[in-house]
C-alpha positions, 0 to 999 in steps of 0.5 A, spaced: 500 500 500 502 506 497 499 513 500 500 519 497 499 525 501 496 531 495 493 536 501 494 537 508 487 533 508 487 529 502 490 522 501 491 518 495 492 511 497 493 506 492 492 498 493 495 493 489 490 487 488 492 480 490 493 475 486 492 478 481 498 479 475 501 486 474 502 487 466 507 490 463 506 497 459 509 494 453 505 487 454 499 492 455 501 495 449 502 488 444 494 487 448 490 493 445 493 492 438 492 484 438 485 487 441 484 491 435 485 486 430 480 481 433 475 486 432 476 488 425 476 480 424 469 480 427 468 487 424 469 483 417 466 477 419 459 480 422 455 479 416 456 472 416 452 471 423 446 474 421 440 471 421 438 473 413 445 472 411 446 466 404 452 462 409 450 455 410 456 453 415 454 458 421 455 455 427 463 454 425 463 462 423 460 463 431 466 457 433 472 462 430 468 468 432 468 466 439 475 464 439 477 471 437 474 474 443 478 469 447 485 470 443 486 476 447 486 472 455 489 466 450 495 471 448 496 473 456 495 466 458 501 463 454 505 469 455 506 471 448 509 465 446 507 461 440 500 463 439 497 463 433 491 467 430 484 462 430 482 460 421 477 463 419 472 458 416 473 457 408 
């Protein structure tokens, strides 16, 4: 616990969560560009989930879809090593 005193009478007091792994600016960094990928992936692959699109195998396109939403905890999980993107179905 750190306390940091602004004014005479206020006090900041900042706590460290337990159990709970601190990420590092730069992994932060590498998160919200991986983040940002996944979601032009979904982006693009949106129509392809609707109710009125032509496209027969749906439920393998709600499969990739999901694994997208999961990469990001997947990459933190894995430390950043040897994880690979989910194929989109052909």
């Amino acid at each position: 616990m750190k306390v940091i005193e602004i004014f005479p009478m206020v006090r900041w007091i900042e706590i460290e969560p337990v159990g709970v792994e601190r990420i590092e600016p730069h992994e932060q960094w590498a998160l919200d560009v991986i983040r940002k990928e996944r979601n032009r992936l979904l982006s693009e692959s949106d129509w392809r989930v609707l109710p009125d699109s032509p496209i027969t195998n749906k439920n393998e396109w709600y499969a990739y879809r999901q694994s997208l939403r999961d990469f990001p905890e997947l990459v933190l999980a894995q430390k950043f090593n040897n994880v690979a993107w989910p194929t989109p179905p052909s």
